[in-house]
C-alpha positions as CSV (number, residue, x, y, z in Angstrom):
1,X,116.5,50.1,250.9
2,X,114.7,52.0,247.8
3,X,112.0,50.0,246.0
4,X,113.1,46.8,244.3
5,X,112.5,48.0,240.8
6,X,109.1,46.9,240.7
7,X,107.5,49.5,243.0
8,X,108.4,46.6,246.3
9,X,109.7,48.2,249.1
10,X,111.7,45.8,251.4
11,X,112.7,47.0,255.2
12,X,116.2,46.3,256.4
13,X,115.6,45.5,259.8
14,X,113.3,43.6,261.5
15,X,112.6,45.2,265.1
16,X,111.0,41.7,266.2
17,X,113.7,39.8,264.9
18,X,115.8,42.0,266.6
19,X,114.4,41.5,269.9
20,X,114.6,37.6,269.3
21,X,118.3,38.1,268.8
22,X,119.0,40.4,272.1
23,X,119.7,43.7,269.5
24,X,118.9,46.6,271.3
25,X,117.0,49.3,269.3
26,X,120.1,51.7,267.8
27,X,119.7,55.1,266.5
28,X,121.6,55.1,263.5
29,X,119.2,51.3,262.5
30,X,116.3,53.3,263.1
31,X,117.4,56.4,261.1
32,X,118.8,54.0,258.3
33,X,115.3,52.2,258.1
34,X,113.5,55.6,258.4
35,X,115.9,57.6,255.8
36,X,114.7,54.9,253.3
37,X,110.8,55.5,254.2
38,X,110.9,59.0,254.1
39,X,112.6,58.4,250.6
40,X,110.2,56.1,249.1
41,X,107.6,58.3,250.6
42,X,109.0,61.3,248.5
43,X,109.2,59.0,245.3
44,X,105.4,58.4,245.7
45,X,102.8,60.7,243.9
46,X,101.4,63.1,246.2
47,X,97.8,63.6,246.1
48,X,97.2,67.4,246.1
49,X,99.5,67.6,242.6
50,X,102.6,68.3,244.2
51,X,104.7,65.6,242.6
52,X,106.1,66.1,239.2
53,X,106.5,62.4,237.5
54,X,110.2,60.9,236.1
55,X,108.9,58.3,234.6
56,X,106.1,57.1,232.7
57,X,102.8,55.4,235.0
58,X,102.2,51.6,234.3
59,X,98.4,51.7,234.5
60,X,98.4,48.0,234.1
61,X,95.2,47.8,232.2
62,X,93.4,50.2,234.9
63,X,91.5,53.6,233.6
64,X,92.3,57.1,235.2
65,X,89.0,58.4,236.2
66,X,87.6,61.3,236.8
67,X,89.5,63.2,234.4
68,X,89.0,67.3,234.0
69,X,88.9,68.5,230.4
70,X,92.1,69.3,229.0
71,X,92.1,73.0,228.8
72,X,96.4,73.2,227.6
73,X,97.8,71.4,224.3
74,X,100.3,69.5,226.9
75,X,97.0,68.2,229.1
76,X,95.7,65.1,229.0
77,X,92.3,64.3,227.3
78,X,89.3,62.7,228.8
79,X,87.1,60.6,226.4
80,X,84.1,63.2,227.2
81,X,86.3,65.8,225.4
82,X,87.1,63.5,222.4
83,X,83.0,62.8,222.0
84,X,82.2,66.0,222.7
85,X,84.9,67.5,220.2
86,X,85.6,70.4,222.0
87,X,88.7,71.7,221.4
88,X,88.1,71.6,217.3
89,X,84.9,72.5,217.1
90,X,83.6,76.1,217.1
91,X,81.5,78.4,215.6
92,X,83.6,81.0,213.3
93,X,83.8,84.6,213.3
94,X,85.0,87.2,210.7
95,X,83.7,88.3,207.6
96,X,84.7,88.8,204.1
97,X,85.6,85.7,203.1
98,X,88.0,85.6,205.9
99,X,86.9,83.0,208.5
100,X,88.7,83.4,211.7
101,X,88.2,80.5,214.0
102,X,90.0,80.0,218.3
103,X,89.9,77.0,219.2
104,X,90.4,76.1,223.5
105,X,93.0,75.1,223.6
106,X,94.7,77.8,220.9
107,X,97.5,76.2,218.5
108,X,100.6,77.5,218.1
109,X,101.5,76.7,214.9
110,X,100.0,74.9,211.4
111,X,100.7,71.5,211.2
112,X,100.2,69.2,208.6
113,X,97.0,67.0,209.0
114,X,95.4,69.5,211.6
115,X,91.4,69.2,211.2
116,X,89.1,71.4,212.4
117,X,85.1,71.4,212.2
118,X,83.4,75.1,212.3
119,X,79.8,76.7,211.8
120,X,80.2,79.0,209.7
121,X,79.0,82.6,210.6
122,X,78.6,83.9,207.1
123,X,78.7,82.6,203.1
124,X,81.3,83.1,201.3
125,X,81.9,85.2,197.6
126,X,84.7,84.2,196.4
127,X,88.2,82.9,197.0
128,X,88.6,82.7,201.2
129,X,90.8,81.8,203.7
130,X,90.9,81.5,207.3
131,X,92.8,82.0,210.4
132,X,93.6,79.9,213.3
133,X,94.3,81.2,216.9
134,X,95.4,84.7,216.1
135,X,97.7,82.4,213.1
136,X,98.7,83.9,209.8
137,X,95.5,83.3,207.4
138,X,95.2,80.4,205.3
139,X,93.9,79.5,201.6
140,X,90.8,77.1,201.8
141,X,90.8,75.1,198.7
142,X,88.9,72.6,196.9
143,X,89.4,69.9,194.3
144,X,93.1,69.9,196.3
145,X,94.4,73.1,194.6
146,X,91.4,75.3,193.6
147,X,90.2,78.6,195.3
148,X,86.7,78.7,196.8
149,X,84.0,79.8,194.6
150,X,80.6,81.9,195.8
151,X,78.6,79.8,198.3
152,X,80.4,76.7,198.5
153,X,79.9,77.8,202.1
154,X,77.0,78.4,203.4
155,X,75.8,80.8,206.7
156,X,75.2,78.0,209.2
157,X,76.7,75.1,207.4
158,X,78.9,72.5,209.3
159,X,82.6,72.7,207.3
160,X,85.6,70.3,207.0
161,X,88.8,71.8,206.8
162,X,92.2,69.9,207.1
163,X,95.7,71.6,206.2
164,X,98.1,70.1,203.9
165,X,100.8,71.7,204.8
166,X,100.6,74.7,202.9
167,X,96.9,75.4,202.6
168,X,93.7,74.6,204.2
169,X,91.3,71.4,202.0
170,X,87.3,72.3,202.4
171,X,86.1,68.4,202.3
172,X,83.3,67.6,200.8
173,X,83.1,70.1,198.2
174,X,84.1,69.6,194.6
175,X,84.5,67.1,192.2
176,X,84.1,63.7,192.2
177,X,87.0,61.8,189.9
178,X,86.9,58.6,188.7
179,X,82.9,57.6,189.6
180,X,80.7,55.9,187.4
181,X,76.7,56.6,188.7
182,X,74.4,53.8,187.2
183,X,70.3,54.5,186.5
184,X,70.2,57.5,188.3
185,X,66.9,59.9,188.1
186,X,67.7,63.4,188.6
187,X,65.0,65.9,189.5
188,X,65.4,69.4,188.9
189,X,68.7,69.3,187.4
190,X,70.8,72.5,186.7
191,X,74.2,73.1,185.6
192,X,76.9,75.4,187.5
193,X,76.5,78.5,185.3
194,X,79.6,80.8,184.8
195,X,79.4,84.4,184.0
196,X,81.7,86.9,183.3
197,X,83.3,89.2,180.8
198,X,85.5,88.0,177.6
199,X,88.3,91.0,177.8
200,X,90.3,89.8,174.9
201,X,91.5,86.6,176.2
202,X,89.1,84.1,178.1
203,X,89.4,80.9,179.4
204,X,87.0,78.4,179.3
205,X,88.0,76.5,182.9
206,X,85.6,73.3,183.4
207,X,86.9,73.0,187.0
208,X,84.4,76.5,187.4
209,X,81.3,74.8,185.1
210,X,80.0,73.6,182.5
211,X,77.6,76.3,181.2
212,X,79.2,79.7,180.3
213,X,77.8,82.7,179.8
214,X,80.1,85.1,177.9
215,X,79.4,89.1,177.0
216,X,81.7,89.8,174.9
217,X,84.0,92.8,175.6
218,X,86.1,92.8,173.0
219,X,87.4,90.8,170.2
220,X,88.4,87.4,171.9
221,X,91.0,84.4,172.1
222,X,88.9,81.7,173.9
223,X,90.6,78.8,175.0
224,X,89.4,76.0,177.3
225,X,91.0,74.5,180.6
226,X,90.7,71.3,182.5
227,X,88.8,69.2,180.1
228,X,87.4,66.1,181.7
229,X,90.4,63.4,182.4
230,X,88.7,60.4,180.8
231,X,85.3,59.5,178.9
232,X,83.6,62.4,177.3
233,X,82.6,65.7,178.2
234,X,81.3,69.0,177.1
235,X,79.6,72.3,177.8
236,X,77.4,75.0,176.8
237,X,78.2,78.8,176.0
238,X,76.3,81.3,175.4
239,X,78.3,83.9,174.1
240,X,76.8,87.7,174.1
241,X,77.7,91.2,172.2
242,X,78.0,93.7,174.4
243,X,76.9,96.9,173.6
244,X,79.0,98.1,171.2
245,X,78.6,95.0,169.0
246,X,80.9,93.4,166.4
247,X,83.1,91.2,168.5
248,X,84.5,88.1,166.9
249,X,86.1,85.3,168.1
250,X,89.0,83.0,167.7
251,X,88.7,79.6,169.3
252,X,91.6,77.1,170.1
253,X,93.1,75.0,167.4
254,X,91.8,71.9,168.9
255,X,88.0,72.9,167.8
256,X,86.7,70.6,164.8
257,X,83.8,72.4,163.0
258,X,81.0,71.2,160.6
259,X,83.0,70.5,156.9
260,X,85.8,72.4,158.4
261,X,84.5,76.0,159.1
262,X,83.9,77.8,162.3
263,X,80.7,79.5,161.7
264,X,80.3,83.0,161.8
265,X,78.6,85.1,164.3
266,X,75.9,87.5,164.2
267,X,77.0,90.4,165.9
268,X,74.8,92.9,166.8
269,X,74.8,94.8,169.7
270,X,73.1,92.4,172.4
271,X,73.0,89.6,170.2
272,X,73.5,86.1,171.9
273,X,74.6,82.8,169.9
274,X,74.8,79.7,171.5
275,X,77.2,76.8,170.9
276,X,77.7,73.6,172.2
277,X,81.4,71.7,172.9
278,X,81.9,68.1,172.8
279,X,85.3,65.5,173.7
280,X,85.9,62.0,173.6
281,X,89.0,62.1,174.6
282,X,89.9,64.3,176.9
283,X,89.9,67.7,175.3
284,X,92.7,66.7,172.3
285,X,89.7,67.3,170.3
286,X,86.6,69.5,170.8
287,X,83.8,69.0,168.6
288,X,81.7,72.6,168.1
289,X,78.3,73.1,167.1
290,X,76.3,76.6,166.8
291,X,73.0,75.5,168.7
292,X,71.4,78.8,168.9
293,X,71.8,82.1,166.2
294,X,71.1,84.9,166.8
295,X,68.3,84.3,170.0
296,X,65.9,86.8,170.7
């Protein structure tokens, strides 16, 4: 008789109460009462792993202990491995803004809401991405959608990355939306200084700063990018001739001057002229002030 459902195995014959009844011991009892041992014996996990489960195991509330690491994606985990981190936490390799990171076990594919932690083996330049167990690479972004910019990070830094789906999110990096910061002292403040080259067309992006420094390359249509959502907001730029000289500007439609008139700059090769940009609501309007002619 195989077990009763609930793992109870019940005999069929009693030998004793055989006896007590004057039934003689018959082969084909035996074998019928032994077939069903040797049954429930193979249905019964083997020690030395040689039993391959059809069902799931009722632990009943008890623990399985002394668990191995899991060294394959289908193993199981021991709480050791989970504390330890181990199979998302490594030290990358690469270089050139292209992180490269094997995890033990290896993925096989991207999955949206994968995490991984990494030390990272070298800062970054620029835009990076990274890939994952010999994977196609990946975009790391901040701010949800933004590429990376020089040093956000650092050789040696603990990093955050989690994939969306379509690229990978650097956490705790970026912007903070939304946050008021009451009676705070700040020591050795600086602002995120952007510098580059006008060209004839420049944007002003305050998702990359909020002080700009500008050579002027050419005669140049500025306009300006991700203003802050709410509240007011502003920046600095310090706008210089290269050296050639006599570049002008034209600045978006949304900048309200002094009594109506941009002012004009002095132009001289290697001159600089600093203005100032201000918004109270949300970049509709900018407010523009010439802080600085002409600095030497």
């Amino acid at each position: 008789m195989p077990r009763n459902g609930s793992g109870t195995m019940e005999r069929i014959y009693s030998w004793v109460t055989n006896a007590a009844g004057d039934i003689n011991i018959e082969p084909d009892l035996m074998d019928e009462d032994t077939d069903d041992i040797a049954d429930e014996l193979s249905n019964s996990v083997a020690k030395d792993g040689q039993t391959t489960m059809t069902g799931n195991l009722k632990m009943g509330n008890n623990k399985v202990t002394g668990m191995a690491n899991g060294t394959a994606r289908t193993d199981g985990v021991a709480v050791a491995q989970l504390q330890d981190n181990t199979a998302t936490y490594m030290t990358s390799t690469g270089s050139s803004n292209a992180y490269v990171l094997t995890p033990s076990p290896a993925i096989t594919a991207y999955t949206a809401g994968q995490a991984f932690v990494f030390k990272a083996n070298f800062s970054n330049t620029s835009a990076s991405t990274v890939a994952i167990s010999w994977l196609a690479a990946k975009d790391i972004k901040k701010n949800v959608s933004n590429a990376l910019e020089a040093n956000d990070i650092q050789s040696g830094q603990v990093v955050i990355i989690v994939y969306d789906g379509t690229n990978f999110q650097l956490l705790g990096v970026g912007n903070v939306d939304g946050r008021t910061i009451n009676q705070v002292t700040l020591k050795d403040y600086a602002e995120k200084l952007v510098t580059a080259n006008s060209g004839t067309a420049y944007t002003i992006d305050l998702d990359n700063g909020n002080a700009f420094k500008i050579t002027l390359t050419g005669n140049c249509t500025f306009t300006f990018s991700n203003p802050p959502a709410s509240d007011n907001g502003g920046f600095k730029l310090f706008l210089i001739q290269d050296g050639t000289g006599s570049r002008t500007t034209t600045w978006p439609a949304s900048v309200d001057w002094g009594q109506g008139i941009a002012p004009t700059l002095v132009t001289a090769a290697g001159t600089v002229n600093i203005f100032c940009f201000e918004t109270i609501d949300a970049g509709t309007t900018w407010y523009g002030f010439l802080s600085g002619e002409q600095m030497a």
